[in-house]
C-alpha positions in Angstrom: -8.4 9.1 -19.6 -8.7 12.6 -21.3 -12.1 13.0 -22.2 -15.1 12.8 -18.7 -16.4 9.4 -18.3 -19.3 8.1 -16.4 -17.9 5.6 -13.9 -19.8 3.3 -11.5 -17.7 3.0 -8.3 -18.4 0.0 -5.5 -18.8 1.5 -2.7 -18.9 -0.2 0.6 -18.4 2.2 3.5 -14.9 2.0 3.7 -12.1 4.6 3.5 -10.9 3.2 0.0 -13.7 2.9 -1.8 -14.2 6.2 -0.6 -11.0 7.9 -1.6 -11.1 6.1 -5.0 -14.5 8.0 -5.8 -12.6 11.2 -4.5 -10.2 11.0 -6.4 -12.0 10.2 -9.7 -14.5 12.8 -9.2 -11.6 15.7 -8.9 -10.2 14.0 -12.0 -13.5 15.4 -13.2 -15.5 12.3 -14.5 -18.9 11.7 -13.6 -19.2 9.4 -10.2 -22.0 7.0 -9.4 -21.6 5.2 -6.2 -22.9 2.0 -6.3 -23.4 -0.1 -2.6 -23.7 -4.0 -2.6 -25.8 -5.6 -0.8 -24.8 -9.3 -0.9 -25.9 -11.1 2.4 -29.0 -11.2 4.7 -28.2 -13.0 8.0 -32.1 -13.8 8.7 -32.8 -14.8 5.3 -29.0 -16.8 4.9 -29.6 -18.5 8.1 -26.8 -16.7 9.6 -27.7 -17.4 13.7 -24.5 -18.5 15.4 -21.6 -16.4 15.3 -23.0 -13.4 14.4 -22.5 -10.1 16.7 -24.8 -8.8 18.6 -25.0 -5.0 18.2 -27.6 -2.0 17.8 -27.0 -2.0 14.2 -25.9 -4.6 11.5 -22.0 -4.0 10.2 -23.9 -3.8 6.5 -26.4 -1.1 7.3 -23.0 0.5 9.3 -21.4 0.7 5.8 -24.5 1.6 3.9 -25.0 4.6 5.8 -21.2 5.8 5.6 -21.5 5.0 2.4 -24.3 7.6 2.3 -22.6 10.1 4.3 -19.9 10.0 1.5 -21.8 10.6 -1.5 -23.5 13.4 0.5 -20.2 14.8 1.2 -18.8 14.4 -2.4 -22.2 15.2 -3.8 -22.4 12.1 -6.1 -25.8 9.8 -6.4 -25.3 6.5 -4.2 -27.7 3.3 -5.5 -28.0 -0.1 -3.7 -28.2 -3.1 -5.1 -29.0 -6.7 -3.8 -26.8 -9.5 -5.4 -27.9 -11.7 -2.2 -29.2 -14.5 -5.1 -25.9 -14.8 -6.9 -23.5 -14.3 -3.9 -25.3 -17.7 -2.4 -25.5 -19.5 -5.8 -22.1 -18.5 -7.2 -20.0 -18.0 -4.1 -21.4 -19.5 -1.0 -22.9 -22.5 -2.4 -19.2 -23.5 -3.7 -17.7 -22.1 -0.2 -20.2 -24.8 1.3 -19.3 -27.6 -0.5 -15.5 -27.2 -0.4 -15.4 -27.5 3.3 -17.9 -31.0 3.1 -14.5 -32.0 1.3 -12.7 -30.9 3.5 -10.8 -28.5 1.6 -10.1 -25.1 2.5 -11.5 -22.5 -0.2 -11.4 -18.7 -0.8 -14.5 -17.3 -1.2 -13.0 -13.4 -1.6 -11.8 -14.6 -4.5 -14.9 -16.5 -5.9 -16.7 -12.9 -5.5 -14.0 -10.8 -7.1 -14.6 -12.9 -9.9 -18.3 -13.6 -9.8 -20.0 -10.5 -8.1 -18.0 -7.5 -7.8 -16.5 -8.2 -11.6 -19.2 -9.6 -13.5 -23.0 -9.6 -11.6 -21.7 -5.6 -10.7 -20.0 -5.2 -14.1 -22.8 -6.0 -15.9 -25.3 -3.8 -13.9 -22.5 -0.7 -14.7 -22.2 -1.1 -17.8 -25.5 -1.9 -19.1 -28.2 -0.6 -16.7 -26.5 2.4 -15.9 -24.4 2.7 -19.1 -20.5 3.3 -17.2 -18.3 3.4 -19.6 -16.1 1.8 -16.4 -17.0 0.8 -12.9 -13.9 1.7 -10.3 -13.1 -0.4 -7.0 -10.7 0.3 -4.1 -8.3 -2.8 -4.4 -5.0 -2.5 -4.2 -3.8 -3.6 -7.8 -2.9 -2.0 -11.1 -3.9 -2.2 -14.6 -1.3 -1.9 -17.5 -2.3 -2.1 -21.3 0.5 -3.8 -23.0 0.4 -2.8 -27.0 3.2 -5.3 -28.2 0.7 -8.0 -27.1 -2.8 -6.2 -27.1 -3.7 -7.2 -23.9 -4.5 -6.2 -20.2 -2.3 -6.8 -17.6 -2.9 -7.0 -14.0 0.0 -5.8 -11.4 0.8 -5.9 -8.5 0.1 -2.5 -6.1 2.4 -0.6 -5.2 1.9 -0.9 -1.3 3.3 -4.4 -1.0 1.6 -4.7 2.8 -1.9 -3.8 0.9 -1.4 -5.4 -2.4 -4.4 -7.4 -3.7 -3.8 -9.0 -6.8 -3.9 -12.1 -5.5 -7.6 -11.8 -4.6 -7.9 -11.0 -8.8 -6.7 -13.7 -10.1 -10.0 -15.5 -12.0 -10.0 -12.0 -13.8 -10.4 -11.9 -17.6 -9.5 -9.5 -20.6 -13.1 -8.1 -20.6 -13.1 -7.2 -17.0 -10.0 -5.8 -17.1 -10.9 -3.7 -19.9 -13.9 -2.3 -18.3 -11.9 -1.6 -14.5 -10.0 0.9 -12.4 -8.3 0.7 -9.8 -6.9 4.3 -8.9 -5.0 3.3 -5.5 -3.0 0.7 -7.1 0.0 3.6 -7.0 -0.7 4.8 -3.3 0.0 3.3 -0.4 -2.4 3.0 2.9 -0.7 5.9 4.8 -1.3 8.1 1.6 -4.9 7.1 0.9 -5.3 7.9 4.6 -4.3 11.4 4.4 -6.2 11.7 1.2 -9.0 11.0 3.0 -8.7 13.3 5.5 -8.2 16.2 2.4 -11.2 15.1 0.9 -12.3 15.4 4.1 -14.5 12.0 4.6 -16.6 11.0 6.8 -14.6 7.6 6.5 -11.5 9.2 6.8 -10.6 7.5 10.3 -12.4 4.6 10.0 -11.1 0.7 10.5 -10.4 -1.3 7.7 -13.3 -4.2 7.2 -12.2 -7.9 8.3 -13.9 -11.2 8.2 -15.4 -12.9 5.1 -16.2 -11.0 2.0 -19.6 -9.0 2.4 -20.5 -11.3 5.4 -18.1 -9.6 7.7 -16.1 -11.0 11.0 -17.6 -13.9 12.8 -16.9 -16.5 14.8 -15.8 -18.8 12.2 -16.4 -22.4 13.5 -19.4 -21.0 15.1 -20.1 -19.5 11.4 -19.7 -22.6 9.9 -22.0 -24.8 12.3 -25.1 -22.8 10.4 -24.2 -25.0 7.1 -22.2 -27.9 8.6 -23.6 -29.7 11.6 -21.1 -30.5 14.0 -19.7 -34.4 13.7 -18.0 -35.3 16.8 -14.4 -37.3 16.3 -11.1 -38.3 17.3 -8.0 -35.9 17.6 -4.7 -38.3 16.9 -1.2 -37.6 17.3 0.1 -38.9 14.4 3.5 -40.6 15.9 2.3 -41.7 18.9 -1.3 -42.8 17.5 -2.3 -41.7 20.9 -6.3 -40.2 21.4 -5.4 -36.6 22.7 -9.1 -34.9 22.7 -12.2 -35.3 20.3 -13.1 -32.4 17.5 -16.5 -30.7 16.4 -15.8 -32.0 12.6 -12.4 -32.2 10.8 -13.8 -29.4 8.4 -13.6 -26.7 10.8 -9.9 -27.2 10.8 -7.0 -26.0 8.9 -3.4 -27.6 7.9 -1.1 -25.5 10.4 -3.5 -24.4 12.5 -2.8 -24.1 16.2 -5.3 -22.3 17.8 -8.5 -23.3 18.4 -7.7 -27.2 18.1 -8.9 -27.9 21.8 -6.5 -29.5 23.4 -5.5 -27.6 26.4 -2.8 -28.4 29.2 -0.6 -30.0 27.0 3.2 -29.3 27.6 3.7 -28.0 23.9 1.5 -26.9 21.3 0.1 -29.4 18.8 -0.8 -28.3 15.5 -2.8 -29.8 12.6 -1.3 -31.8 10.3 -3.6 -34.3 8.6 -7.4 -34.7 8.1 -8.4 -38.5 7.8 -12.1 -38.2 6.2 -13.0 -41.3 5.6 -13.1 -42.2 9.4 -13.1 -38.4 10.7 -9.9 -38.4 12.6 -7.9 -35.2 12.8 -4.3 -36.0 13.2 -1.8 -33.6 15.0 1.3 -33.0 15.8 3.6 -31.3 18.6 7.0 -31.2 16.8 8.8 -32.1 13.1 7.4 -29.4 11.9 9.1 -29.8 8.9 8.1 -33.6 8.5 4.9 -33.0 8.6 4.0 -29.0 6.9 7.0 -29.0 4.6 5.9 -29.3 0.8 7.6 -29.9 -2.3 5.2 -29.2 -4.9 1.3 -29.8 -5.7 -1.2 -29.9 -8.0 -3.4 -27.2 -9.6 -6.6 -27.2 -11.0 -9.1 -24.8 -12.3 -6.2 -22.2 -13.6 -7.3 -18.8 -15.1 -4.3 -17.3 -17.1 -4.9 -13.8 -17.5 -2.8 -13.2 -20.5 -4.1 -15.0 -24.1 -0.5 -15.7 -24.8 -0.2 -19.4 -25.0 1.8 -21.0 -22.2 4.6 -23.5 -23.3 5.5 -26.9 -21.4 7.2 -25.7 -18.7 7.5 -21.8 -16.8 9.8 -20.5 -14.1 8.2 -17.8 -12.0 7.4 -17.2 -8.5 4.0 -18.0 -6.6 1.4 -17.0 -3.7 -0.1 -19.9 -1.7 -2.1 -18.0 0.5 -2.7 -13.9 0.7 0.7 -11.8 2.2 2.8 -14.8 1.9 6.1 -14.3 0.1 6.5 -15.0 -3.6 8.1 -18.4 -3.8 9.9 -19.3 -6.7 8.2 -22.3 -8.5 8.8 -24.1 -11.9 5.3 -24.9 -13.4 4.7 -27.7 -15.8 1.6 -27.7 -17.7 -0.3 -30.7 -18.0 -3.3 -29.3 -19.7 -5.0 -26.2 -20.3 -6.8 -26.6 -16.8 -4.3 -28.2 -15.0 -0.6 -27.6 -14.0 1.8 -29.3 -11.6 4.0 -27.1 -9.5 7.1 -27.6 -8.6 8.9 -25.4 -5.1 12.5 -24.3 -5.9 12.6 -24.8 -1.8 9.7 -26.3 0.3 7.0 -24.5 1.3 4.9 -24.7 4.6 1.6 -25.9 5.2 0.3 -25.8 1.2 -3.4 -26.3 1.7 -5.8 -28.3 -0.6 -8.6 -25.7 -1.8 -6.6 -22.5 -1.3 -5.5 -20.4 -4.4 -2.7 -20.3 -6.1 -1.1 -17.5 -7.6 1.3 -16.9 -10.3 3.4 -14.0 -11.1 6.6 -12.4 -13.1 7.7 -9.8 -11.0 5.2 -7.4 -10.4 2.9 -9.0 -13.4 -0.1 -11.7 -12.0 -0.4 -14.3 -14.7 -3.1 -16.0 -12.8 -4.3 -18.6 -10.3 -6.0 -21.7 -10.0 -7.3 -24.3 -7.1 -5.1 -26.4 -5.4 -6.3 -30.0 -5.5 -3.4 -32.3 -4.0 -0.3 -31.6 -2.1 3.2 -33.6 -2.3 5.9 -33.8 0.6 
């Protein structure tokens, strides 16, 4: 971008968003901060499992978020998205885990808040010609096909494409990401040259604008505890009793309450019908392996029409390596994918996510699993 534009950056109190509004206002265009305020713990219901401090983590990140735009000398608005974070986001979030699926609601408000509710508020309320975000992702134009693609960034610890896979042309068109070509260490030091208040500060955990929580505790809010069996699933033997299979994961190992057993156990099944959670305390491979699965709900990025059948490599849950899959589309919602080599612990309601090389082609829902 030559020419000064007016650009709307999210900004949530953290060191990237702060170094991307930095770095855009010494490119010389004309920054706007904008915070999001997306959950209210009293109104939400939020009781058990949240901290107990002086100060809510939000208000935490609204006023660094202030002390930033003071420092850079850019306006800072706040806006509440509270309404469509629970209808959109959290409302779906809810319901996957009464299925007993495992979903990911970052994703859910890349695609629904942060890159269409904020979008929209950019672009038409305070006329950006783009809004910005910190993310760790790229944006390339490519003219032989007239159309946005999103790539990986360049940080491969940091990279976040996978997070932005439900996003369109139209947001694409409309976003920057201007740390997509840095890595952490260097938007660190940036920060300290811009000399941010942020500059030093930890990088945000938990779930997205809720923040870290106990996360069965969390979840008791919205899902009442139901008491059942925990099973090991070769021996059939009663090892403990669970607070609701929901609050458990395939693989997980901590957490599952069974304590003074010789070896670890480790989820492997989730009966729902009669609430039984089935575990495990070896063949690992016999029980987490998988061979392919089902996908539902797939966003491609690019308008190119897919053909039958495409080899490329796949994300089944953030930082995991890219696995090399061969996809085989059954309709334009629905694809079956097949692992070159099996894959552990594939979970039903996770994301997964498509790529060619460094190019994400998108991502969908994973509805079944195959051993």
């Amino acid at each position: 971008m030559e020419k000064q534009k007016r650009i709307v950056v999210g900004m949530s109190g953290g060191v990237d968003s702060s170094v991307t509004a930095a770095i855009l206002q010494a490119q010389g265009h004309e920054v706007i901060g904008l915070f999001m305020r997306n959950w209210d713990a009293w109104l939400n219901n939020d009781l058990e499992g949240n901290s107990e401090q002086n100060i809510c983590p939000q208000e935490q990140d609204f006023l660094d978020a202030q002390a930033v735009a003071k420092q850079l000398n850019i306006p800072l608005k706040r806006i509440d998205f509270i309404k469509e974070y629970w209808n959109d986001v959290f409302c779906y979030f809810l319901d996957e885990f009464k299925k007993n699926r495992t979903p990911n609601p970052d994703i859910l408000c890349n695609k629904y808040i942060k890159f269409a509710a904020f979008l929209n508020y950019a672009r038409h309320t305070l006329k950006a010609d783009y809004i910005a975000m910190g993310h760790y992702a790229r944006i390339n134009y490519n003219e032989t096909k007239a159309e946005y693609q999103l790539l990986k960034g360049i940080d491969e610890n940091k990279d976040q494409s996978y997070f932005l896979c439900q996003l369109n042309q139209e947001q694409l068109q409309y976003s920057l990401f201007p740390l997509g070509n840095k890595t952490k260490p260097q938007v660190r030091k940036l920060a300290h040259q811009y000399q941010l208040p942020t500059a030093n500060k930890k990088d945000s955990t938990g779930i997205c604008f809720i923040g870290p929580r106990n996360f069965q505790n969390f979840l008791k809010n919205y899902l009442p505890a139901l008491p059942g069996k925990i099973v090991d699933i070769e021996t059939k033997a009663m090892l403990g009793t669970h607070d609701g299979v929901y609050y458990y994961t395939i693989g997980q190992r901590k957490g599952i309450n069974l304590s003074g057993m010789k070896t670890p156990y480790f989820v492997v099944e989730k009966d729902i019908a009669n609430n039984v959670l089935y575990v495990a305390n070896n063949n690992e491979n016999q029980w987490l392996m998988h061979s392919s699965c089902l996908v539902k709900q797939v966003n491609w990025i690019s308008n190119t029409q897919k053909k039958q059948k495409l080899q490329c490599t796949a994300k089944f849950r953030y930082r995991q390596p890219d696995v090399a899959v061969i996809i085989n589309f059954i309709n334009n919602d629905q694809i079956k994918v097949n692992f070159k080599n099996p894959v552990r612990a594939v979970t039903i309601g996770q994301t997964a996510v498509f790529y060619n090389n460094d190019v994400c082609l998108g991502g969908g829902v994973i509805d079944e699993v195959y051993r």
